[in-house]
C-alpha positions in Angstrom: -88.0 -10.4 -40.8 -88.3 -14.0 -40.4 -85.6 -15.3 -37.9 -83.6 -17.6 -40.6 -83.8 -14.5 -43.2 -82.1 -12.1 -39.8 -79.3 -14.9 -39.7 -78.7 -15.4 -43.1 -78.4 -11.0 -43.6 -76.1 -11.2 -40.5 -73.9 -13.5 -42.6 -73.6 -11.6 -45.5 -72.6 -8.4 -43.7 -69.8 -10.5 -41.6 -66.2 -10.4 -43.0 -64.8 -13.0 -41.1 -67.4 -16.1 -41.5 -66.5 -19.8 -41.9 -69.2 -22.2 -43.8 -69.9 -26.0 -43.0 -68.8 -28.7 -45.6 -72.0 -30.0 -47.2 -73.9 -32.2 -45.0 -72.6 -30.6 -41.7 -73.9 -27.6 -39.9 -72.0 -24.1 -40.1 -70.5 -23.8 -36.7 -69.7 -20.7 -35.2 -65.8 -19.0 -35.7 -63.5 -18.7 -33.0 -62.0 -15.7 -35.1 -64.0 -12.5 -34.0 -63.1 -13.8 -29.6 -59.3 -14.2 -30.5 -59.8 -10.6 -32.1 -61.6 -9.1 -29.2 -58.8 -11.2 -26.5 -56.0 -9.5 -28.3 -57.4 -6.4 -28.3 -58.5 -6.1 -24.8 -54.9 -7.4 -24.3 -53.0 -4.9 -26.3 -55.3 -2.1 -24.4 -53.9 -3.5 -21.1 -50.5 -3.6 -22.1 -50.4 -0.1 -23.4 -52.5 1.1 -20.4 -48.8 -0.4 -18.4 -46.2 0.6 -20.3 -47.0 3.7 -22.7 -46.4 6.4 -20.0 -43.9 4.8 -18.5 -42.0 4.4 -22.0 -43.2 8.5 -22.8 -41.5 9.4 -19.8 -37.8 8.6 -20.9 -35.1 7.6 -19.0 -37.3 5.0 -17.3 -39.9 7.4 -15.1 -37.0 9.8 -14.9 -37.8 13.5 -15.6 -36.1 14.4 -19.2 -33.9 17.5 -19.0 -35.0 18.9 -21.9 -38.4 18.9 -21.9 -39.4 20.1 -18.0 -42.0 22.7 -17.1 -42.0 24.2 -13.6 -44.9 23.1 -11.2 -45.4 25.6 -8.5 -44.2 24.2 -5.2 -47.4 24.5 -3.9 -49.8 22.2 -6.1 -46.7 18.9 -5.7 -46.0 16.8 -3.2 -42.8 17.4 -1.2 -39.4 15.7 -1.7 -36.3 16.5 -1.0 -32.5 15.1 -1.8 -33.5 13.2 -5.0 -30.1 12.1 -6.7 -29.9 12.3 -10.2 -30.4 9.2 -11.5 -32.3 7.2 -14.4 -33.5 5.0 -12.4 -37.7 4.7 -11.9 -38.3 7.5 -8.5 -41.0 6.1 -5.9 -44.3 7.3 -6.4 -44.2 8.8 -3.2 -40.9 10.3 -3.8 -41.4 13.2 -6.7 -38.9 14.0 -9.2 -37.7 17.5 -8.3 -38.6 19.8 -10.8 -36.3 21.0 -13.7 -36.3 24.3 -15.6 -34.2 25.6 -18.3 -35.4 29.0 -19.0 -33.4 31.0 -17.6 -30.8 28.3 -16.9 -31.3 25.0 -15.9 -32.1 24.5 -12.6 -32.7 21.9 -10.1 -35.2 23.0 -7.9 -36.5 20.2 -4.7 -40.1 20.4 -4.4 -40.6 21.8 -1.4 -41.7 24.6 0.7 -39.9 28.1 -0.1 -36.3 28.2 1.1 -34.0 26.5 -1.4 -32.1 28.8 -3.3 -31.3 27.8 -7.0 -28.6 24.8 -7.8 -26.7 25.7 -11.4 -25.4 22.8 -12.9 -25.8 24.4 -16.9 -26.4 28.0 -18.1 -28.7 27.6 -20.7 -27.1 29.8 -23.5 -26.3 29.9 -26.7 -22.8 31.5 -27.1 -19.9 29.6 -27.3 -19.2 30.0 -23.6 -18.3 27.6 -20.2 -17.2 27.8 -17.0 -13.9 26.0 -15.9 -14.2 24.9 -12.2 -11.3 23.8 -9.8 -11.5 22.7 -6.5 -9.7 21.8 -3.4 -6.4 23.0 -4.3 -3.9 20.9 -2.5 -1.2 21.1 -5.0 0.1 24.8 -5.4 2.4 24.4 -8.0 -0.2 22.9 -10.3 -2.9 26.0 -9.5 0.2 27.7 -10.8 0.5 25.7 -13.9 -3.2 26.0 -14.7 -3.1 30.1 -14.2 -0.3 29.8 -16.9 -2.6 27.9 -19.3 -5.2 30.8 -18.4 -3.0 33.4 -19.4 -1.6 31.9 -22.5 -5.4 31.6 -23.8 -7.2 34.4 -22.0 -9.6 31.5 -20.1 -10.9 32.8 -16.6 -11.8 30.2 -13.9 -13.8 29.6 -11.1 -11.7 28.5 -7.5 -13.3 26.5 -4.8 -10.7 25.8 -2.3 -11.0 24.0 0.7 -10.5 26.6 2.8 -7.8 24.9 5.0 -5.6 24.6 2.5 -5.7 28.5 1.5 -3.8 29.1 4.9 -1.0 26.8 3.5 2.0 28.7 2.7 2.3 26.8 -0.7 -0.6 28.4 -1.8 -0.3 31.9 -0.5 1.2 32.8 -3.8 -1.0 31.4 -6.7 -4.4 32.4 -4.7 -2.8 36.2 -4.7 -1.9 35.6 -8.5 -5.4 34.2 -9.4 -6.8 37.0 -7.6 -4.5 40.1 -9.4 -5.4 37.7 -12.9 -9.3 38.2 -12.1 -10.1 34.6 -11.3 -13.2 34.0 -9.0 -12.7 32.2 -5.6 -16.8 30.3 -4.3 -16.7 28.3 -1.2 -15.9 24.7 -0.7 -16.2 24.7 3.0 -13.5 25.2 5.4 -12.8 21.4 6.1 -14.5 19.5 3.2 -16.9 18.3 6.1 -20.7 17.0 5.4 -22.7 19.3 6.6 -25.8 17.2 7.2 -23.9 15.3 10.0 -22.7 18.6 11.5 -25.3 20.8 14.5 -26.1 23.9 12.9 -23.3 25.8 14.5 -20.5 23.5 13.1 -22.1 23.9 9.6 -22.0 28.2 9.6 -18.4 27.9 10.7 -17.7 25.3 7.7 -18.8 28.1 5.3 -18.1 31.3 7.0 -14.4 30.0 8.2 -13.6 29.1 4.3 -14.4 32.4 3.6 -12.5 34.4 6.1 -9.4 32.5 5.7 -9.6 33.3 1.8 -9.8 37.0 3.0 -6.6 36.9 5.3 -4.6 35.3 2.4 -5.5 37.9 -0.5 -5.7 40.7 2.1 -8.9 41.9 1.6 -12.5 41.4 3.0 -13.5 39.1 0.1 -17.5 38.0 -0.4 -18.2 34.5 -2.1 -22.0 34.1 -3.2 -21.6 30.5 -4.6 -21.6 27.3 -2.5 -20.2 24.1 -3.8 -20.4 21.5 -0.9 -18.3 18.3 -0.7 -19.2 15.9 -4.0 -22.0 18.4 -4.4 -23.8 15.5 -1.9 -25.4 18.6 0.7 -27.0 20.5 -2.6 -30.2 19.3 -1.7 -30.7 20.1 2.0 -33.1 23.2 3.1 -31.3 23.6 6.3 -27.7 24.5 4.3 -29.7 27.0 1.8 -31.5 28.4 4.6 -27.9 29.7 6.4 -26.3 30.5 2.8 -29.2 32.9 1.7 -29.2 34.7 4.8 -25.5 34.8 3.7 -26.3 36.5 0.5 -25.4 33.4 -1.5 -26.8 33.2 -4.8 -26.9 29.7 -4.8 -25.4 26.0 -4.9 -22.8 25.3 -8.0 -23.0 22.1 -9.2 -21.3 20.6 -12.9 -22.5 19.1 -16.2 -19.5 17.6 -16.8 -17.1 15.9 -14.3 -13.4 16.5 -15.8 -11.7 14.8 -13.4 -13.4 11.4 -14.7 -13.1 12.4 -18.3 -10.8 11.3 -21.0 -9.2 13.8 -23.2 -11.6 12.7 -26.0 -14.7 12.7 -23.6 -13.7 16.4 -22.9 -13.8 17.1 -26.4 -16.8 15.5 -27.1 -18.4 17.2 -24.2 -18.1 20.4 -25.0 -21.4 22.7 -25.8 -22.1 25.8 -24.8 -23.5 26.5 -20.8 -21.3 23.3 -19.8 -19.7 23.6 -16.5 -16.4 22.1 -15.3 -15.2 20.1 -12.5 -12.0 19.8 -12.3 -8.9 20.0 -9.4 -5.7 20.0 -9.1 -3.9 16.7 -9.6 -1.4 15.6 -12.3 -3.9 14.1 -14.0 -6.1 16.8 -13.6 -3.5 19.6 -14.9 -2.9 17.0 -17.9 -6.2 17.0 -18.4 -6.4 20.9 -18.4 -3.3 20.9 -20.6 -5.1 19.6 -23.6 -8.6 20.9 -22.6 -8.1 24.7 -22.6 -5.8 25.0 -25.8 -8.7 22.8 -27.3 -12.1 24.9 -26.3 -10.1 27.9 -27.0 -9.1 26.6 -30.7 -12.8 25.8 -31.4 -13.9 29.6 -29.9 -15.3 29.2 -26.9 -14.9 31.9 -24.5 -14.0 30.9 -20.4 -15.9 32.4 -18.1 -16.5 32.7 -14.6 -19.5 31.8 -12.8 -20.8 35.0 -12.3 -20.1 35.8 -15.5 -21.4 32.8 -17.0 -24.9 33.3 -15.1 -24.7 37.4 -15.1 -24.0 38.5 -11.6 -21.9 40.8 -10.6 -18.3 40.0 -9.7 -17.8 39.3 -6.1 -17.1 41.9 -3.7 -13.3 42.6 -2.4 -13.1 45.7 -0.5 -10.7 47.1 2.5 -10.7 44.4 5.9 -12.0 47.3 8.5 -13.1 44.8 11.4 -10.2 42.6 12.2 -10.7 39.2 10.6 -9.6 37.5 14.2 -12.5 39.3 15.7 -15.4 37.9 13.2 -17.6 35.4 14.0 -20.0 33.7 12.1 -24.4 34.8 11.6 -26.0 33.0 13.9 -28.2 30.1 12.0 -32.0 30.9 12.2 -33.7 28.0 13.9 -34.5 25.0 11.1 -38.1 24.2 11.2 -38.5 20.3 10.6 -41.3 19.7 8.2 -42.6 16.0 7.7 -41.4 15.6 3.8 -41.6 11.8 2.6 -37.8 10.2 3.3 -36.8 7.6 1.6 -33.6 5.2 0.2 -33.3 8.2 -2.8 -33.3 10.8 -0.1 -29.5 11.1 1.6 -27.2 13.5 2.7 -30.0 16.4 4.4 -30.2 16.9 7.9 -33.7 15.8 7.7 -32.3 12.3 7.2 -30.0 12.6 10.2 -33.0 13.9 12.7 -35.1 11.2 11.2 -32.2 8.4 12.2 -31.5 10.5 15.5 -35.5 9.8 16.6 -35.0 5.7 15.7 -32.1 5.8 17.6 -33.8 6.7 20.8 -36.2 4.6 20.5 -34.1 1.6 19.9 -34.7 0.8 16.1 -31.7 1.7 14.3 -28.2 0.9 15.9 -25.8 3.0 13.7 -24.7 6.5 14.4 -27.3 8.9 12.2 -25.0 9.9 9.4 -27.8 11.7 7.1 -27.6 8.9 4.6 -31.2 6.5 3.9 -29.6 3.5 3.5 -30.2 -0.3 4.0 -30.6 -0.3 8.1 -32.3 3.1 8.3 -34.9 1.7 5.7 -35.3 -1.5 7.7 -35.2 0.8 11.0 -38.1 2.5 9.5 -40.1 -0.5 9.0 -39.7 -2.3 12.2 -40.9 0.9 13.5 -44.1 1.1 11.3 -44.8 -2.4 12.1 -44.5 -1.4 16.1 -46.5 1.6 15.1 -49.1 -0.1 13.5 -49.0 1.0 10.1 -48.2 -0.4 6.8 -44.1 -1.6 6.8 -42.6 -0.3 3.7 -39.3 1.0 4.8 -40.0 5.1 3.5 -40.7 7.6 5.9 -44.0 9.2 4.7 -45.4 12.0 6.7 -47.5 10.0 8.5 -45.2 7.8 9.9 -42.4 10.7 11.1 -45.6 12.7 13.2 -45.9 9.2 15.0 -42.6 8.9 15.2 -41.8 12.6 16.9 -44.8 12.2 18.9 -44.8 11.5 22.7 -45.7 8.1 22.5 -43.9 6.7 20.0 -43.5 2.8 20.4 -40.3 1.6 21.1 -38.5 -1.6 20.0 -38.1 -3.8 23.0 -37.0 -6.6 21.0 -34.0 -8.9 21.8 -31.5 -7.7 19.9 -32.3 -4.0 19.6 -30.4 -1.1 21.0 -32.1 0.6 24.0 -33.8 3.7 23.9 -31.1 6.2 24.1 -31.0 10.0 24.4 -30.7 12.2 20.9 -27.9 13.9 22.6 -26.4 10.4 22.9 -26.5 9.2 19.3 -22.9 8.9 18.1 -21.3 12.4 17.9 -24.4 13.9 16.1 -25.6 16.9 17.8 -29.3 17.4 17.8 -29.2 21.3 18.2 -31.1 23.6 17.1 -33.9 20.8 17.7 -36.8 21.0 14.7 -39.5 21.6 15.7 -42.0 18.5 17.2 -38.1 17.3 18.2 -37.4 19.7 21.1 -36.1 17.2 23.8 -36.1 13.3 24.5 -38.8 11.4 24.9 -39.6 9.4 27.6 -39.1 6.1 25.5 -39.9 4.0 28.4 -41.6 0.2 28.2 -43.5 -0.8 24.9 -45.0 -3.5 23.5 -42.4 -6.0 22.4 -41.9 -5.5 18.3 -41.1 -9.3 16.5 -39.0 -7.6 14.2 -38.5 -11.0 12.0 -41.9 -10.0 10.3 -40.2 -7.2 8.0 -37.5 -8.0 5.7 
């Protein structure tokens, strides 16, 4: 085909084709580029935000909609607050199940023993918690409610305060009424600030002191640690399944921050309850109860809303005076990525414990990644060698526990101290890689203006 002949059949077949006035030559249309820019444009745009937008909840992992990953095929993380916010990459989202309840599960090695926060059920049935118990008089108020609409609750008292003599008499009464008493620790204390030894005594005290008020040699099997913030640390479900703890128990719905028609709202089968017992709290109770048990849901227990068996109480042979707690196995520290959505572990602690000695981080470890650990962390990297972001990836704690670690010798910086010395943190039972101070003597100096 003659070359004006191709050109002229190339026309015909186009859709989108200008033609010249008479007189001037047919110039060629900038239509079919701005097409092809706006494609290549939209493909680029959907290539950035489509799976960030199927996610939900901003890169968050949806509740509903969650299969489980075995541990072993995803990356480790630990600690991970709920939250909607967007997780680091190299922080994973801990895996969710709801079959058979829903479960928060940190990806990790094996170890952690389940957290409940929601049975996943369809029966018109919750679980009403109350913790702390510093009033007595309003536990007694909220048995009353219990009895008047045949509602069973779940106790977590702070186990000092069940030695009070203002609460020797509603504990026995909750106990003859078939309530269910899980541990809340003996002090309230954070146990990712505390040496292993402090933290078994927090949970086995609470318990024993429960036993010496109702008289009998009573076995909890849930944990619920202070503002749920220790639910995530391996070292804490370690020592509680060697307990014979079924797990940690968390909450769906927070009570105590609730309005009367938030309650109502709220309520769905599997929800659980946190509530304690202030005046607000008991007014809060005062309408709730009456309310779920008007629109026939049944109160249960935790066990019974998760299908164990009712906790143990059988005749105190040993003398409770004479008990002392299991000795904690020896935690095993394993280089998991840390980071400023990682707090409240005893990972974080040892982590701070290590900067300390070697003069990057100032402040007494308290477990929590916040704003100086992060920037402790990246001083050290930059002293280390290695890219300054400010997360402790595995690669950065194994130069950090090793021998020669660089130490900040900048103006300015503490001096490389001791782990023994670090505020009143206790560094026993060392992890292993961490089993004594290192001899953090003379570096090179670290310009620690380079990383903010």
């Amino acid at each position: 085909m003659p070359v004006n002949n191709r050109n002229n059949a190339r026309n015909r077949k186009s859709p989108a084709r200008t033609y010249a006035r008479p007189g001037e030559r047919r110039k060629n249309s900038p239509l079919p580029l701005i097409v092809i820019a706006a494609c290549t444009l939209l493909a680029i745009l959907l290539a950035i935000f489509l799976p960030r937008s199927c996610s939900g909840n901003d890169g968050a992992v949806p509740v509903s909609a969650v299969v489980v990953t075995p541990a072993s095929t995803v990356p480790a993380a630990t600690g991970v607050a709920q939250s909607a916010s967007v997780a680091p990459t190299d922080t994973p989202t801990p895996v969710r199940t709801v079959d058979p309840y829903l479960v928060i599960r940190p990806v990790a090695d094996e170890g952690y023993l389940p957290i409940f926060e929601k049975a996943n059920i369809r029966e018109n049935q919750i679980c009403i918690t109350v913790d702390d118990c510093f009033q007595g008089d309003n536990l007694n108020a909220i048995l009353d409610l219990c009895e008047a609409y045949g509602a069973k609750i779940t106790i977590f008292p702070i186990g000092k305060n069940t030695v009070r003599e203002s609460l020797y008499e509603p504990l026995r009464r909750a106990y003859e009424m078939g309530m269910e008493f899980e541990n809340h620790s003996y002090n309230h204390s954070a146990f990712y600030r505390l040496s292993a030894e402090d933290m078994a005594a927090e949970i086995y005290n609470a318990n024993l002191a429960l036993s010496s008020v109702l008289g009998v040699d009573y076995q909890m099997h849930f944990m619920r640690t202070r503002g749920g913030d220790n639910r995530y640390d391996l070292r804490t479900h370690q020592y509680l399944e060697k307990l014979g703890y079924y797990g940690m128990a968390h909450w769906s719905v927070d009570g105590s921050k609730s309005s009367t028609e938030q309650l109502a709202n709220s309520l769905s089968p599997g929800q659980i309850y946190l509530f304690h017992t202030t005046d607000s709290d008991l007014e809060l109770l005062s309408f709730f109860i009456p309310y779920a048990a008007a629109q026939g849901y049944e109160m249960l227990t935790f066990t019974e809303m998760f299908g164990y068996p009712d906790n143990e109480a059988t005749e105190i042979t040993t003398p409770l005076t004479e008990r002392t707690p299991p000795e904690p196995d020896p935690y095993v520290y394993e280089y998991k990525t840390l980071s400023q959505s990682t707090s409240y572990i005893w990972d974080v602690t040892l982590l701070q414990v290590r900067l300390y000695e070697l003069g990057f981080l100032q402040d007494t470890p308290d477990g929590v990644y916040g704003h100086n650990t992060f920037m402790a962390v990246g001083y050290f990297q930059l002293a280390a060698g290695i890219e300054a972001t400010g997360v402790a990836t595995p690669e950065t704690q194994e130069i950090l526990f090793s021998d020669d670690a660089p130490a900040a010798t900048a103006a300015g910086t503490a001096s490389p101290t001791p782990a023994s010395s670090a505020g009143n943190v206790a560094a026993s039972p060392t992890p292993v890689h961490t089993t004594a101070p290192r001899n953090t003597g003379p570096e090179p100096t670290v310009d620690l203006t380079l990383f903010d």
